[in-house]
N, C-alpha and C positions, 0 to 999 in steps of 0.2 A: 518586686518585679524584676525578674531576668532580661539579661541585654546580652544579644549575640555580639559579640565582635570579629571584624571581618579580615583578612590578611590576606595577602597572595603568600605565593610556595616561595619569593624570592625574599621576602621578611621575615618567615618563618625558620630559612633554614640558614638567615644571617644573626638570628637569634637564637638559635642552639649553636652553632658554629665557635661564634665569639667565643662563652664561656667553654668550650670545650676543647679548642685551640689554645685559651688561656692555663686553663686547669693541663694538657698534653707538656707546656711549656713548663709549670711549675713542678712536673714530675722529671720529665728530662734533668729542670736544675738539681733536683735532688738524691736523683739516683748519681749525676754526674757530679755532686759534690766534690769528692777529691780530687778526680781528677782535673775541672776548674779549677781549684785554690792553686795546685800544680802549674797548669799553665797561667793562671796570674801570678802566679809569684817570680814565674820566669822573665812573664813582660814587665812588671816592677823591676825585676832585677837589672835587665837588658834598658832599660831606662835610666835606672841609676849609673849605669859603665856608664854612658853615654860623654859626660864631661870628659873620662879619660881618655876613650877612644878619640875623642875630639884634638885633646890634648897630645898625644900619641902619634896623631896623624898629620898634625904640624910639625911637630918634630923630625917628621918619615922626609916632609916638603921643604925644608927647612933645610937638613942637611945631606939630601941628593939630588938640591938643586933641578926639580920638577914641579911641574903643576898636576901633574896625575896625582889622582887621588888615590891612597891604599888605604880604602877602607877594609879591607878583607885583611889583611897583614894587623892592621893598627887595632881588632876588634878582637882578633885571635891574641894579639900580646897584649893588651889590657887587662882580658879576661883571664891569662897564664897569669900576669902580676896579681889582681885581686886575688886566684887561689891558691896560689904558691905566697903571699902574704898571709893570707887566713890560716893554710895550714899552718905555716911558723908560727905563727900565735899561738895557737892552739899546742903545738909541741911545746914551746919553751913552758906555757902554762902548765899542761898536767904535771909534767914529774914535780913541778912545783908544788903544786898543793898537795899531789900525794906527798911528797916529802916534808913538808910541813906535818902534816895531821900525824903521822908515821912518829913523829917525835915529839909531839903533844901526848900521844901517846905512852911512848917512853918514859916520857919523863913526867907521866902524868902523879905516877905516887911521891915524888917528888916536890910537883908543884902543891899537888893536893895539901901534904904536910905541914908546908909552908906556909900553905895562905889559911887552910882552916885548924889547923893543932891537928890534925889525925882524927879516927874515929871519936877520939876521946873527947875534940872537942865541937865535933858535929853533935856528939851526944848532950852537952853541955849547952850546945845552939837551943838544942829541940826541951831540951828541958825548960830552960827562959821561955818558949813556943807553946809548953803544957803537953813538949809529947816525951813520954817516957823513955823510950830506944829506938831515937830517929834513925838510926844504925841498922836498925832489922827490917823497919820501915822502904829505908831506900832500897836493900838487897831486895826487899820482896818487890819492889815495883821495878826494879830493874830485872828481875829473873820472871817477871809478868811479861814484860813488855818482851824481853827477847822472844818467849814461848811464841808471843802472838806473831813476831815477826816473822818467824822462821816457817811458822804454820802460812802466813800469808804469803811467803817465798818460795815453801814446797806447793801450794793451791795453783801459784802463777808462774812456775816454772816454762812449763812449756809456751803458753800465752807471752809472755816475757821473750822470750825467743821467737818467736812469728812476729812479733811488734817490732824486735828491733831488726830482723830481715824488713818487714814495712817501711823503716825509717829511710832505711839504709837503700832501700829502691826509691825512694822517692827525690831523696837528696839525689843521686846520679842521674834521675830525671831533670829533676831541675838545672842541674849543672850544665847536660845534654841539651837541653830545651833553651835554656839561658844563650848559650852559646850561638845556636841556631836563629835566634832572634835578631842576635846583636852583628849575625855573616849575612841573614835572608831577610831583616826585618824591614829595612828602608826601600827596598827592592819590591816587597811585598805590598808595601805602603802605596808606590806611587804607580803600578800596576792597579790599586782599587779605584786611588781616585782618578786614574784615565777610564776606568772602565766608565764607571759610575757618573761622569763631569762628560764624557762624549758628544750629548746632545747639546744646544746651542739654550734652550730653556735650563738646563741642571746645572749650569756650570758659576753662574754666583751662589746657590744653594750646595755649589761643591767646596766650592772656595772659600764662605763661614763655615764650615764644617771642617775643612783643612787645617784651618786658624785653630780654629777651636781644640781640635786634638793636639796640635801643636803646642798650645800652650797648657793644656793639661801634661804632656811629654815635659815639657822642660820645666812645671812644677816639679813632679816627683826627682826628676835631675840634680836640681837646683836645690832644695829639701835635703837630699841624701847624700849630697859633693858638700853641703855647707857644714852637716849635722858629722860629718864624720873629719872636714877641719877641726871641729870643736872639741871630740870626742880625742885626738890627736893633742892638742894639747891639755885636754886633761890628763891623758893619760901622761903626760910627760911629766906636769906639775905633782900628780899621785907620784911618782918616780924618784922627782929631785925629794921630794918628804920624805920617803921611806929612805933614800938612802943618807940622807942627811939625819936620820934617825940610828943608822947602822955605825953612823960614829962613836954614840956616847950610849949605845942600849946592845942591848944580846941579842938585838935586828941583825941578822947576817945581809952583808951589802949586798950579795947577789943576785935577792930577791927584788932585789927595786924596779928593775926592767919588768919583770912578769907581774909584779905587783900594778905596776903604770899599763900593761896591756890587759892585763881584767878591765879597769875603771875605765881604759878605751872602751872595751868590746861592750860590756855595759853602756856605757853613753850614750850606744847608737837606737838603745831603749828610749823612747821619747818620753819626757816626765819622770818616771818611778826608773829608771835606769840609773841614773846618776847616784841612787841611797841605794840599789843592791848593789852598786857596782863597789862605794867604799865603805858598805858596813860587809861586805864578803871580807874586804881587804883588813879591816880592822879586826875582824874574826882571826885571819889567818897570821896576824901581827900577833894577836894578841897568846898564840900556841908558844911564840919566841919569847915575850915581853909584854909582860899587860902593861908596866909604862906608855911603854912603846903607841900601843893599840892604844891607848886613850887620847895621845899626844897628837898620834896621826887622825883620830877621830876630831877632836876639836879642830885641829887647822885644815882640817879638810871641809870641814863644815863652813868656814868661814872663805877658806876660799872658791866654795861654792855658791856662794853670796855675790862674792865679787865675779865669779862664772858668769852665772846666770842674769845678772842686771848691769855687766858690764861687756864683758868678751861676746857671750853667745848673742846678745840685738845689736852687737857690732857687726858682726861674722855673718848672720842669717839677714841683718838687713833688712828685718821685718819682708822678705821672697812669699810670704804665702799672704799676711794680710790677712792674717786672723785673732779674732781678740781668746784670750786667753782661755776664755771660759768654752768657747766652742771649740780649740784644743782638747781639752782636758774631756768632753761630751765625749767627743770622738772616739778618744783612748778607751776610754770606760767602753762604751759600746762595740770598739775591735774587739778589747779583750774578752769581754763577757761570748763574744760572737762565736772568737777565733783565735784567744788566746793571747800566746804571745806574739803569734804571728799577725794576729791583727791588731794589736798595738802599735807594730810596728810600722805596718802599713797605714794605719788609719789618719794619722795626720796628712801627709799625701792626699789622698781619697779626698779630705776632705778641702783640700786648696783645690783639686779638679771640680770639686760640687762648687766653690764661690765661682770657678773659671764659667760654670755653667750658667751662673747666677749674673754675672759680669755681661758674657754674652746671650743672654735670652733675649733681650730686644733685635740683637739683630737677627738671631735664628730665627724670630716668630717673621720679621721683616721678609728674611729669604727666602721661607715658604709662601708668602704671599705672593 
């Protein structure tokens, strides 16, 4: 037996409406992917300064003897230190590695000789292996593999160059963007919640809501100013090894600085940072002196032990209150998301989700 059911025009057309408002909203996110991640990554960014600029602006009060505030001054030179430090990194590093690999190269038929007897006694490997002429073997998979590479280099020429233009705008976006947050962002802030907290009803539902982003804000702050103490003296500790390495091995001392700003810049990778950052470094060690590289691999290892369960839950202070395992969820599902860039992000993200968890009672309170 059939059954009419009955509706007015104003349930019918809050019932298509919903899903189609929803479904409107999940196309927008998708077509506006990039450029989202863009401006998230700027407000991350502009979050992270935030200790400096802080830092920066005491300094400004401090010694010209004022109470004015220069936040515009102290957010514009925080921001000039962060890139004018970054780029230096990044310069002393490359010619480094290039110059390394460049003489691994060199003096690769050399090392070769040394460690395996020459062809004659790779031959002599591969015979005890049951292969006749591991010799012809290797040439053919190494004259394999170049064909394919070169064929994969000529296919993505052009593509290869339209990406790295892509890269290259988007980093100057962020840096633009970044900037602009950290001159108009506070401004911008307390301009919403006047607008929004106006009425005499909104304004305790404005004021959990204040809170709340607030201390979502000084999560990510706090996370990023602690994770990059850390990262600073690892990188120091990589340094004093390597060059205390450059005494007694064919380590050239000069490397130890650029050696110690890899295992920085790496650090600031949550989790999986710290093993690319000193098996890079042991790699590049190991072009000079495979002593060398094993020496720096075991005490590095160890005193990554003593990092991790001593220096860094001293330094972070356990600031986010998260157990381990829900770290590590996070990481995984950034990276799988978004890479490395949501690796990076994604410990952050997920202290703002407990901040949310933390305050729910009172938000469900304040709407009531």
């Amino acid at each position: 037996m059939s059954k009419i059911i009955e509706t007015d025009l104003k349930t019918f057309v809050k019932f298509w409406l919903v899903p189609l408002g929803i479904g409107l909203v999940l196309l927008f996110v998708y077509s506006a992917m990039t450029g989202l991640i863009v401006v998230g990554l700027s407000i991350f960014l502009a979050l992270a300064l935030k200790p400096l600029v802080r830092t920066v602006n005491n300094f400004f009060i401090k010694h010209f003897g004022t109470e004015k505030k220069h936040q515009t001054a102290s957010a514009v030179l925080a921001y000039l230190i962060v890139v004018i430090v970054i780029g230096g990194i990044l310069a002393i590093i490359g010619p480094v590695v290039v110059n390394e690999t460049s003489k691994f190269v060199q003096n690769f038929p050399e090392t070769f000789e040394n460690t395996f007897g020459g062809w004659d006694g790779i031959n002599e490997i591969g015979r005890n292996l049951g292969i006749d002429d591991l010799h012809a073997e290797i040439i053919k998979a190494v004259n394999d593999l170049s064909n394919n590479l070169l064929g994969v280099l000529g296919n993505n020429l052009v593509s290869s160059v339209s990406s790295v233009a892509d890269v290259v705008m988007k980093v100057v976006l962020v840096l633009v963007l970044t900037l602009l947050f950290l001159l108009e962002g506070p401004s911008i802030m307390e301009a919403f919640w006047r607008a929004i907290g106006s009425a005499e009803e909104d304004r305790k539902p404005v004021a959990v809501a204040k809170r709340v982003v607030s201390r979502m804000a000084n999560v990510v702050s706090t996370y990023v100013s602690h994770q990059a103490i850390v990262a600073m003296i690892d990188g120091v500790a990589s340094a004093l090894i390597v060059f205390c390495l450059s005494l007694f091995t064919a380590v050239p001392s000069g490397i130890a600085v650029p050696m110690g700003l890899i295992t920085m810049l790496f650090y600031l990778i949550p989790m999986f940072g710290q093993f690319i950052g000193g098996t890079l470094v042991t790699l590049l060690l190991l072009f000079s002196s495979p002593i060398a590289a094993v020496i720096f691999a075991v005490i590095y290892i160890i005193y990554a032990q003593i990092e991790n369960n001593v220096i860094a839950p001293k330094i972070q202070g356990n600031a986010l209150n998260l157990p381990a395992v829900v770290i590590l969820v996070a990481i995984v599902i950034g990276m799988y998301m978004f890479g490395l860039l949501g690796a990076i992000v994604a410990v952050p993200i997920a202290g703002c989700i407990r901040v949310l968890m933390d305050e729910y009672p009172n938000i469900r309170t304040a709407r009531e």
